[in-house]
N, C-alpha and C positions, 0 to 999 in steps of 0.2 A: 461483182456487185450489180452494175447494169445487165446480165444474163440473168438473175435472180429476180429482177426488178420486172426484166423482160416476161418470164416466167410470170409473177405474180400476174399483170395486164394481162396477158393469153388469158389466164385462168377466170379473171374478171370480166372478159370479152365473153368467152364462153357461157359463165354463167348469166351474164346478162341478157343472148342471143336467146338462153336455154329457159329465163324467166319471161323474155317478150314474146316466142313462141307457146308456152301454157299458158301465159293471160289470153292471146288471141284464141285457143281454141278453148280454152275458161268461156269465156265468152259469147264462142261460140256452139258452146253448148246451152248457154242459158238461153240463146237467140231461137236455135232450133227447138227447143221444149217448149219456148214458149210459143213458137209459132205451129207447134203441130196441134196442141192444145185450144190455139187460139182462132185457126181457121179449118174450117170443117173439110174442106174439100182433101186439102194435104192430110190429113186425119184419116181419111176412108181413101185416098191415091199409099197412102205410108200402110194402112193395112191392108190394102186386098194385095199388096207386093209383100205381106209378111206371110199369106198364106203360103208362100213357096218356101216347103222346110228345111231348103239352104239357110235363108235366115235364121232360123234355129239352130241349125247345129253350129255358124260360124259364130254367133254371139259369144257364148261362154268360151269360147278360144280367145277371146280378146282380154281375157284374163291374165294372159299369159305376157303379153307388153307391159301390161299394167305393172306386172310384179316386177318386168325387165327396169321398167323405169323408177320406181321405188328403190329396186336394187339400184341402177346408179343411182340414184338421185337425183333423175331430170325430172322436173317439172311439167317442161314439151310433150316426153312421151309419156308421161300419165295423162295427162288433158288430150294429145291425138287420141291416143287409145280407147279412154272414155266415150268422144266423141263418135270413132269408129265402132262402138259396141251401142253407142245409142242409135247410128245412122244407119247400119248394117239392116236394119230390119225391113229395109225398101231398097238395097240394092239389087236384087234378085227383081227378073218379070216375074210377072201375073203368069201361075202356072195355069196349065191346062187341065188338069186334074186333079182335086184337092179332096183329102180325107175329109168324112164327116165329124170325125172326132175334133179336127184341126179347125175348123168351121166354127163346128160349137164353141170351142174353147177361145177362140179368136170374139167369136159375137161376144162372150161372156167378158172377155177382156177389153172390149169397145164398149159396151151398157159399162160397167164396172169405171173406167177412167172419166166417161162424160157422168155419173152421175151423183156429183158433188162431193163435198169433202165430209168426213165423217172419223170417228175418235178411229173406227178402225184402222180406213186409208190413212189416217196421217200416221196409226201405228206401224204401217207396212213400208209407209216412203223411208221412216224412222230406221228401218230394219235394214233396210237397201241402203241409205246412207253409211250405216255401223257397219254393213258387209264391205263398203269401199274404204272407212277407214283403217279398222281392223286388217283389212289385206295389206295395203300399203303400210300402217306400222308392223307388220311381223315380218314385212320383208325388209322395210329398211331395219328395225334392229334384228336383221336376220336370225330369225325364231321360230327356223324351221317348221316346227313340231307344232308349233300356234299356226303357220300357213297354210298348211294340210289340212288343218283342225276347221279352219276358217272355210277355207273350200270344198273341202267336205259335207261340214253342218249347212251351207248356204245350197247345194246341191240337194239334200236331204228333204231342208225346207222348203223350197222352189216346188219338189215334188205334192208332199205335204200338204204344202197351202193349195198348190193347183187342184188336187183333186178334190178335198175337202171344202174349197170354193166352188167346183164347179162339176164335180161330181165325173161320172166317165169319162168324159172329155179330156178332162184334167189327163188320163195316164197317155194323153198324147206327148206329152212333154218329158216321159221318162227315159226314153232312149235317147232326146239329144242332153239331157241333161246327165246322167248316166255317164257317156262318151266325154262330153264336154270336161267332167270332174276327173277322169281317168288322164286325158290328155291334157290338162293342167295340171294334176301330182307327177306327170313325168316330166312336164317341163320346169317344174319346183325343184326336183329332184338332178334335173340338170345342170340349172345354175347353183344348188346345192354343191355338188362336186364340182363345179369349176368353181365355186368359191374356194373348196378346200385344197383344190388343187394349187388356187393361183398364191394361196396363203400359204 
C-alpha cells in the first residue's frame, strides 16, 4: 500500500516538475516574441544572425522534440522545443558570405513582419498555430498517417507561400525545407517503431 502510495507522489512530483518547466519556457516564449517585435535593434541583431543558413536548416529539425514530447506527453519538452525553434534563428554568427536570393527573401521577411497586421497575416499566424497543434495531437493520439500528413503539407506550404510571396527569392528556402521534411518522417518513423516495438 505505502509503495503504491509511494509510486502515485513520484508520479505527481514528475508531472508537476514537467508542468513548472513548460509554463516557464510558455512564457518564455511569449517574453522573447514580444521582445524581438517590440525592440528594433534585437529585430535587425536576430536577423542579420539568421542570414547564416545554419539557421535554416536547424529549425525544422526542432520538429522532431516537439513530436518526442507530445509523444510522452511532457509539457517541458514541447515548450523547450518551441522555444528552441523560435531562438535558433540568432544562434549562428553573422556569416561572411550570404546568398542574394537569401537577402532578398530575408529583407521581404523583415518589411513583411514590421508592416502591420492584415486579414492576411493574421491568416498565416492562424496556419502556423494549426500546424503546431495538428502536430502535437497526431502524435499524442499517435496517428501516424495524420503526422506525416501534417509535416508534409506544412513543408509543401512553407515552399509555396514563400515563393508566391516573394517571388525567386522564395526557392531559397527549398532545400532546407525539403531536408528538414525528409529528416522528420524519419524521425516519426523511428519513434513509430519503437512505439510498436515497445507495445
Amino acid at each position: 500500500m505505502f509503495k503504491k502510495i509511494g509510486e502515485i507522489l513520484t508520479k505527481m512530483d514528475k508531472k508537476r516538475i514537467d508542468n513548472v518547466f513548460g509554463f516557464i519556457f510558455l512564457l518564455a516564449i511569449v517574453i522573447i516574441i514580444y521582445y524581438f517585435f517590440s525592440d528594433e535593434r534585437f529585430f535587425y541583431w536576430a536577423f542579420e544572425r539568421h542570414q547564416n543558413i545554419l539557421s535554416w536548416y536547424i529549425r525544422p529539425i526542432f520538429i522532431i522534440p516537439i513530436v518526442v514530447g507530445a509523444y510522452l506527453k511532457s509539457f517541458s519538452i514541447i515548450s523547450i522545443s518551441i522555444f528552441s525553434l523560435f531562438t535558433s534563428m540568432f544562434w549562428f554568427p553573422v556569416p561572411d558570405k550570404v546568398d542574394e536570393k537569401v537577402i532578398g527573401f530575408l529583407n521581404f521577411e523583415k518589411e513583411y513582419l514590421t508592416s502591420g497586421w492584415t486579414s492576411e497575416k493574421i491568416t498565416i499566424v492562424s496556419v502556423i498555430l494549426l500546424f503546431f497543434i495538428f502536430l502535437i495531437y497526431a502524435t499524442w493520439k499517435r496517428n501516424w498517417i495524420l503526422l506525416v500528413s501534417v509535416i508534409l503539407i506544412w513543408a509543401i506550404w512553407k515552399v509555396v507561400h514563400s515563393i508566391f510571396s516573394s517571388g525567386s527569392d522564395g526557392t531559397s528556402i527549398i532545400k532546407p525545407a525539403v531536408i528538414g521534411a525528409i529528416l522528420c518522417i524519419i524521425g516519426v518513423l523511428f519513434i513509430k517503431n519503437r512505439n510498436k516495438n515497445n507495445s
